[in-house]
DRENGU-23850 format. One record per residue: residue number from 1; x, y, z of N, C-alpha, C in turn. Coordinates in steps of 0.1 Angstrom, whole numbers. Example, Ala and Ser with C-alpha at 12.3 -4.5 7.8 and 13.67 -1.06 7.14 Angstrom:
<rs>
    k    n_u    n_v    n_w   ca_u   ca_v   ca_w    c_u    c_v    c_w
    1    132    -57     78    123    -45     78    132    -33     78
    2    128    -22     71    137    -11     71    129      0     79
</rs>
This chain:
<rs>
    k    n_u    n_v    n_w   ca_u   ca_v   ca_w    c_u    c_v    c_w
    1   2009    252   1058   2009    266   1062   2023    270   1065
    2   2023    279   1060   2040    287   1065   2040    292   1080
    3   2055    289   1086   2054    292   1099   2052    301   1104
    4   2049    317   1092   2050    327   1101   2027    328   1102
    5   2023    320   1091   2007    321   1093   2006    308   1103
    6   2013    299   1109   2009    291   1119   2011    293   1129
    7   2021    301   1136   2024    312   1149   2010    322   1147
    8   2007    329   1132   1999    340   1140   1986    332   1138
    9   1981    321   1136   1968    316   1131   1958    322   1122
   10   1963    327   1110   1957    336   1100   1958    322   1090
   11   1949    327   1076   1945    316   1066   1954    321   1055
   12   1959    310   1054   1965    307   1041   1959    308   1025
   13   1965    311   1018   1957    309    999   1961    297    994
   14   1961    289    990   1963    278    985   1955    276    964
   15   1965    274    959   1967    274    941   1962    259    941
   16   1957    253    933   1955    239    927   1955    242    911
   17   1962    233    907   1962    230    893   1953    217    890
   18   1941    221    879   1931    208    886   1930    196    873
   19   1930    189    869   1922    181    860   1912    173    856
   20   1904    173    847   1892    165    851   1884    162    837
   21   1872    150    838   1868    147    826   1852    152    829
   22   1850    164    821   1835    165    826   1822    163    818
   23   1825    150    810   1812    144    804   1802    147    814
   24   1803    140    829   1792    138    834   1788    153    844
   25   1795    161    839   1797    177    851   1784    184    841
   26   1781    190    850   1771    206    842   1782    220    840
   27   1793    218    840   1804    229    840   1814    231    855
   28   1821    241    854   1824    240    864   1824    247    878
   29   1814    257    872   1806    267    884   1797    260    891
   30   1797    261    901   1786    256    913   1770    259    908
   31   1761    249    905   1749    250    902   1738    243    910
   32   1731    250    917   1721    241    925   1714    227    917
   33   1714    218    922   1708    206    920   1716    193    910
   34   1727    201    903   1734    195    894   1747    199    900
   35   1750    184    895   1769    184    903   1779    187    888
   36   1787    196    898   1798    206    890   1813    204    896
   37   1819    210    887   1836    209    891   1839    215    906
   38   1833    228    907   1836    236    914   1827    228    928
   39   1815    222    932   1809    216    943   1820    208    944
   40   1825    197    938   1833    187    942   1845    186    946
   41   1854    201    942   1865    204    949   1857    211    965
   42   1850    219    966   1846    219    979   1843    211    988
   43   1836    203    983   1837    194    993   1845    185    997
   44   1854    182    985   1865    173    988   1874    186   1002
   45   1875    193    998   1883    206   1007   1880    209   1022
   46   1863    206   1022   1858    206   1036   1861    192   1045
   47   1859    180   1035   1862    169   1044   1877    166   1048
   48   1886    174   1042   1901    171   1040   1905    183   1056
   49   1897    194   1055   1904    203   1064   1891    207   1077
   50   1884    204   1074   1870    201   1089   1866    213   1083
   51   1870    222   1075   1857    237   1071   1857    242   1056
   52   1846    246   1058   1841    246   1045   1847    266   1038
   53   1853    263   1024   1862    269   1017   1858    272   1004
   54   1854    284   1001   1849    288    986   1862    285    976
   55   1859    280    966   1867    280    956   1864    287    939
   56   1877    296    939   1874    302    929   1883    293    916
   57   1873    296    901   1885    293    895   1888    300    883
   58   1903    295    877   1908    307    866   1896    306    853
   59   1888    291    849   1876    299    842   1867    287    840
   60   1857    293    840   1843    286    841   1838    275    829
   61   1845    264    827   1844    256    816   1831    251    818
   62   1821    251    808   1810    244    801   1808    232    801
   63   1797    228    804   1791    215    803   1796    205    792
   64   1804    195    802   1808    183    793   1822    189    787
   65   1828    201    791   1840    204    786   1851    196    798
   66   1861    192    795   1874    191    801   1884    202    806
   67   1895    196    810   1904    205    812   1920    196    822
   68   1930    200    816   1941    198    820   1948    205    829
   69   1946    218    827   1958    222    832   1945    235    839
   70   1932    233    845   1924    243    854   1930    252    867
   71   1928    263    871   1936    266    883   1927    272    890
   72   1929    269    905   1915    270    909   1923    281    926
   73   1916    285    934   1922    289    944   1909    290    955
   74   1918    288    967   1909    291    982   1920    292    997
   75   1917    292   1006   1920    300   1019   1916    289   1030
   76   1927    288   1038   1923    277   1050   1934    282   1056
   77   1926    276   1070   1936    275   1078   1940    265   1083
   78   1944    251   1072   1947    240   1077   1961    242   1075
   79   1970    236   1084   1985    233   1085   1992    223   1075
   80   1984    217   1066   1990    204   1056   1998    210   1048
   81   2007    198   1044   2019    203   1035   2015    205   1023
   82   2017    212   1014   2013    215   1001   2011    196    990
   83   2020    191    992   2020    177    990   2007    171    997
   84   2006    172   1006   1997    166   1013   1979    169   1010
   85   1979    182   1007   1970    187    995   1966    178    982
   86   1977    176    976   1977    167    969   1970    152    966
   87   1978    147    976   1973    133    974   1960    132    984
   88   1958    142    997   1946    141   1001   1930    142    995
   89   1933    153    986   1925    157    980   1920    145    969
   90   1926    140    959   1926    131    955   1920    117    959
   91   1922    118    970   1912    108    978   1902    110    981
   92   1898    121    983   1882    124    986   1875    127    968
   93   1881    131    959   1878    137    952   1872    122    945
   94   1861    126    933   1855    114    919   1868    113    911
   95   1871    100    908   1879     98    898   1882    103    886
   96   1870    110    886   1869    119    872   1875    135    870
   97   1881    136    886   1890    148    889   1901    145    895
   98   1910    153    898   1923    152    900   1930    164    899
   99   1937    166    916   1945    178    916   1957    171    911
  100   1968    181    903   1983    174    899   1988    183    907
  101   1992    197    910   1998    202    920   1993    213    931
  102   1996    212    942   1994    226    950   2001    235    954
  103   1999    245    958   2014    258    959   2006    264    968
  104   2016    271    977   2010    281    987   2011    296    981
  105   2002    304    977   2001    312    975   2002    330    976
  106   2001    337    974   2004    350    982   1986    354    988
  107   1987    364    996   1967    364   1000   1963    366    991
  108   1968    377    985   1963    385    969   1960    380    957
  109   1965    365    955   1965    360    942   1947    355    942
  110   1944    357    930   1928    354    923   1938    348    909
  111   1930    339    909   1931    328    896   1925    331    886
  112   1912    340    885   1906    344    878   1905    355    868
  113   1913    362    879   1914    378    875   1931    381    877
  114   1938    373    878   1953    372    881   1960    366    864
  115   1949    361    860   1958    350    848   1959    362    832
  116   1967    360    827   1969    368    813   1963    364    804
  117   1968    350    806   1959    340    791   1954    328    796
  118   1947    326    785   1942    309    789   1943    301    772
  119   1951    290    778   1947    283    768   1939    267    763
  120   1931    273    749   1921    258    752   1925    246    737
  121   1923    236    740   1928    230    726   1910    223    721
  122   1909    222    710   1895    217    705   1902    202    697
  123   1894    191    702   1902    179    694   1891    172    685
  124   1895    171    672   1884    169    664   1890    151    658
  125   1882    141    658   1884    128    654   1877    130    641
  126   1879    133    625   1883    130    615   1885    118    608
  127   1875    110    607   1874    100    601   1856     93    601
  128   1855     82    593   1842     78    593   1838     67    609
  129   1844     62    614   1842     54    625   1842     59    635
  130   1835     63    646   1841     62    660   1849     56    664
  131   1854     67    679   1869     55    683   1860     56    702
  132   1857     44    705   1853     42    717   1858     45    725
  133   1875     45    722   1881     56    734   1888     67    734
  134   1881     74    722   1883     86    722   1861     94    726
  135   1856     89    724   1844     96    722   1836    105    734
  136   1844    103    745   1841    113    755   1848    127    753
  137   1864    127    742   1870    141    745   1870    144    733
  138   1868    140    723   1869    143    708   1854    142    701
  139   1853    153    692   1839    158    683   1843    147    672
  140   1837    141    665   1835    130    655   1831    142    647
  141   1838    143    631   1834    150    620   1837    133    610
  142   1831    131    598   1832    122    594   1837    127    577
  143   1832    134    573   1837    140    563   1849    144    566
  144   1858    147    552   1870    151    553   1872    165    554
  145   1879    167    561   1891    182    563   1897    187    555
  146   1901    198    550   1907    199    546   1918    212    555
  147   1926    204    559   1935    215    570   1940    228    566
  148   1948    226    554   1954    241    548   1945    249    551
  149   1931    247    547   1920    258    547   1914    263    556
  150   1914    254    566   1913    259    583   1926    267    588
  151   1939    261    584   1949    266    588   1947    284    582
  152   1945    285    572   1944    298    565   1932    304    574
  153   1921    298    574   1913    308    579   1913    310    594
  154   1920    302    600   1924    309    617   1932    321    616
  155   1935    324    604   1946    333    610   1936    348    611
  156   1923    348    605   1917    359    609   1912    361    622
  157   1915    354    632   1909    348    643   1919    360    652
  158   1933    360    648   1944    368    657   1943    383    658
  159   1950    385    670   1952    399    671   1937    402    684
  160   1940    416    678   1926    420    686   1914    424    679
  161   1903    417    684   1893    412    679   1878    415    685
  162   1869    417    677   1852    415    683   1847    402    680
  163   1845    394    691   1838    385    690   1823    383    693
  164   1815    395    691   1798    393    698   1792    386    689
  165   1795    391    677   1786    380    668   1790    365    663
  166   1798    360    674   1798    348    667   1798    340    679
  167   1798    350    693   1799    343    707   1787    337    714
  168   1780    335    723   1763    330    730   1763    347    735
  169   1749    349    733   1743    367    733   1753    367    751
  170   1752    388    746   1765    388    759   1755    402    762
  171   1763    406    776   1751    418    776   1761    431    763
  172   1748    442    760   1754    452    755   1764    462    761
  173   1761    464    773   1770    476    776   1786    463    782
  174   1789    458    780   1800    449    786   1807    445    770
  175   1822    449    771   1831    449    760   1828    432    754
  176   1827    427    742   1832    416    736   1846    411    729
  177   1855    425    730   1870    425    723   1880    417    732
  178   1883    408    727   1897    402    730   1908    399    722
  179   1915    399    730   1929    397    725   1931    380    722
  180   1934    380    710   1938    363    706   1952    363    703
  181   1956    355    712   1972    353    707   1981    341    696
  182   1967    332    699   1971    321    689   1957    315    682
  183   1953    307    674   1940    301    669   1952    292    656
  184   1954    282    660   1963    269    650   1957    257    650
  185   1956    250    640   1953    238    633   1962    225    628
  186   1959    218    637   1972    208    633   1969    191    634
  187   1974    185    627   1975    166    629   1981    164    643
  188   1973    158    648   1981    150    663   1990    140    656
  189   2004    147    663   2016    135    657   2016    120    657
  190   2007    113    669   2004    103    667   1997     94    664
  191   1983    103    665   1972    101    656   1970    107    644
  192   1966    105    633   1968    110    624   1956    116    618
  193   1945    107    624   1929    108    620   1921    119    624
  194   1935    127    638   1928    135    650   1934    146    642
  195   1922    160    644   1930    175    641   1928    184    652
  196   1939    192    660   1937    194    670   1934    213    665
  197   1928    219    671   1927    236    668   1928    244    686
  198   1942    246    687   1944    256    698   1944    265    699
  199   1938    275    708   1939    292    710   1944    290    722
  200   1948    306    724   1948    313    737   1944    328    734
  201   1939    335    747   1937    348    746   1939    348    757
  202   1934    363    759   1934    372    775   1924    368    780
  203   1914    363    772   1898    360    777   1892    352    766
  204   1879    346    768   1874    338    759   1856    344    760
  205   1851    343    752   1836    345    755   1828    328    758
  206   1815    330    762   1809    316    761   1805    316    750
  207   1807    301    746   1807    298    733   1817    300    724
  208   1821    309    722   1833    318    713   1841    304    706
  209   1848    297    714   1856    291    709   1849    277    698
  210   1834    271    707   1827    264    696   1824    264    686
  211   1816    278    688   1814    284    674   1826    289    662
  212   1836    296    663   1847    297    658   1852    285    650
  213   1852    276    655   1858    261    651   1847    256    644
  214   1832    256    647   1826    250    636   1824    256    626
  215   1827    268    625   1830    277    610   1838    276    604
  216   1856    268    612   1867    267    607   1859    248    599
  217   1855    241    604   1849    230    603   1847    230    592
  218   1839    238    589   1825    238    572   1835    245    566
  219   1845    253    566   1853    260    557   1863    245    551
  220   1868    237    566   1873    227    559   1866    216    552
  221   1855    214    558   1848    206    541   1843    209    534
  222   1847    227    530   1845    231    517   1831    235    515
  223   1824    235    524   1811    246    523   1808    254    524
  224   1825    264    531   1821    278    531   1835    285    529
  225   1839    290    519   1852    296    517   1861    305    529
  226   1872    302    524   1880    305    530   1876    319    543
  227   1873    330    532   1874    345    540   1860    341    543
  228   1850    331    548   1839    331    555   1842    335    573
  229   1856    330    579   1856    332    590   1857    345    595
  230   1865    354    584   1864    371    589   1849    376    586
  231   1841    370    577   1835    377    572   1821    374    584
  232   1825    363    588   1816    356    606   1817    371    613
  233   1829    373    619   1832    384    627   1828    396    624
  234   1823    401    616   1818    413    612   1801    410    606
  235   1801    402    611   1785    396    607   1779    396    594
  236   1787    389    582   1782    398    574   1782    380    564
  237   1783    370    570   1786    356    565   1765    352    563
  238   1767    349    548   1750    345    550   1744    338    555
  239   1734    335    563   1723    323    571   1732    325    583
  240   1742    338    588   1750    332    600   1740    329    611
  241   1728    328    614   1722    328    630   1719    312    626
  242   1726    306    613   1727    291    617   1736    282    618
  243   1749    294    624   1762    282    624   1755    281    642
  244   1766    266    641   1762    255    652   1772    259    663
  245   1773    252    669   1781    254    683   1786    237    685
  246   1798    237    678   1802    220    684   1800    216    699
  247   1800    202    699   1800    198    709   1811    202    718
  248   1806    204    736   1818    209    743   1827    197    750
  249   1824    185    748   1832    176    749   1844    176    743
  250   1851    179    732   1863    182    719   1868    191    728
  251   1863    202    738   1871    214    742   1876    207    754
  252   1890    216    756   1901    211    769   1908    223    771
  253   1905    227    787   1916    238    789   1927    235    794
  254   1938    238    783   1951    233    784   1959    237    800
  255   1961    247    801   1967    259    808   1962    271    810
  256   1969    281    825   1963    292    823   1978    300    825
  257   1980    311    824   1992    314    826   1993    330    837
  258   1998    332    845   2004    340    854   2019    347    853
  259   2019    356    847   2033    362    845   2038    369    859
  260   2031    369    863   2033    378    877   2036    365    891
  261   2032    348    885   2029    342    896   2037    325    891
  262   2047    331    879   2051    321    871   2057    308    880
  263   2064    309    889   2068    304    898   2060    290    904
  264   2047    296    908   2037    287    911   2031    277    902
  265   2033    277    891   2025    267    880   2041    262    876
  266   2032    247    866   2041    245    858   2035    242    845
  267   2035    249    835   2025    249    820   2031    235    815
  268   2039    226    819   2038    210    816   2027    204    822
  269   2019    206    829   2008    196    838   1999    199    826
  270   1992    202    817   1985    206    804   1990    202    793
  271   1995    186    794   1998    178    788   1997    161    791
  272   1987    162    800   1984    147    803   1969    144    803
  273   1961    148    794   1948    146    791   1945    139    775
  274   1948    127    773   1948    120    764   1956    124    757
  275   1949    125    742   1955    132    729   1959    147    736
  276   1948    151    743   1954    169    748   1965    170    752
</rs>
């Protein structure tokens, strides 16, 4: 806590930058009966400061999805050092999560409604075998890729965009247009078997980015040409009510970014989640 909120006894905001493996998570929103990202940072938060602290975070990742670089935010009025946050939390917390840093915050900052972009990376393992230690974060395609052709057809993916018809049903009167700033396709430098497909936008729909990628998918093994992925977005791709939704295990939220709060983060922590 800063000296001038520990003189007047007011609550502090507190930033976490979170990471985690959520094979065994139902997402990361708080869901009765099923354990989530969001219950287990609370409670780690209550037993760490004696009271119990809503946590918000920058976005609501999906069952069995990951994430590296998550940002999450809440309010206490415990006195611990931002460090201390840290490694305490971590102790209370499942091994299968982990804060990497904490920052004291301004009152006003929201993680959710404060961030510009987010970025997610999709990791695709590309070959006929499984790899036992990749098979919690990476989708297994066994057939071959062909990258140029994904690479080409992301690029209809950019700019600004309607995504309702290719996202999980959204309501009608609530916009589906986002801004995509990036959607690329590339060989993991050290893996070679792995193909990784990163976006960022201002926002993401649910589903959006599964679906998206398993269209880029079948385009790369050649079952559905090239301009099939524009032609997704304007609804107009045939049998579309039977593209799939890859598995959300492959997805990993890299980073979220704050231009207004740059200071607070470091977009390197969204680099220590395996291949991600």
């Amino acid at each position: 806590m800063t000296s001038e909120n520990a003189a007047n006894g007011t609550a502090r905001r507190i930033a976490l930058v979170v990471a985690y493996d959520g094979t065994d998570y139902a997402g990361f929103q708080s869901q009765v009966g099923t354990p989530t990202i969001q219950d287990e940072l609370e409670k780690a938060i209550a037993r760490l400061t004696g009271t119990p602290s809503r946590v918000r975070g920058a976005s609501r990742t999906d069952a069995g999805a990951h994430a590296c670089g998550q940002v999450v935010d809440f309010t206490t009025e415990s006195e611990l050092a931002e460090s201390v946050f840290v490694r305490a939390l971590n102790y209370y917390l499942p091994e299968a999560i982990r804060v990497t840093s904490a920052s004291d915050a301004p009152p006003e900052f929201h993680s959710r409604y404060d961030a510009a972009h987010r970025e997610y990376r999709y990791s695709i393992l590309n070959r006929e075998v499984a790899s036992p230690l990749l098979r919690r974060t990476h989708h297994l395609e066994t057939a071959p890729l062909e990258l140029a052709n994904i690479q080409r057809a992301a690029t209809s993916l950019l700019g600004i965009r309607d995504f309702r018809r290719i996202a999980a049903p959204y309501p009608a009167d609530r916009s589906t247009v986002r801004k995509v700033l990036r959607w690329e396709a590339n060989r993991h430098p050290s893996i070679p078997d792995v193909i990784t497909i990163d976006c960022a936008a201002n926002g993401f729909l649910r589903h959006q980015i599964r679906r998206a990628n398993a269209v880029l998918v079948e385009i790369g093994k050649g079952k559905l040409p090239i301009h099939a992925m524009a032609e997704t977005l304007v609804g107009r791709l045939p049998n579309q009510h039977r593209i799939r939704t890859l598995p959300a295990k492959g997805l990993c939220l890299k980073s979220v970014h704050y231009p207004d709060y740059h200071h607070l983060f470091d977009p390197k922590v969204a680099d220590k989640h395996e291949t991600h």
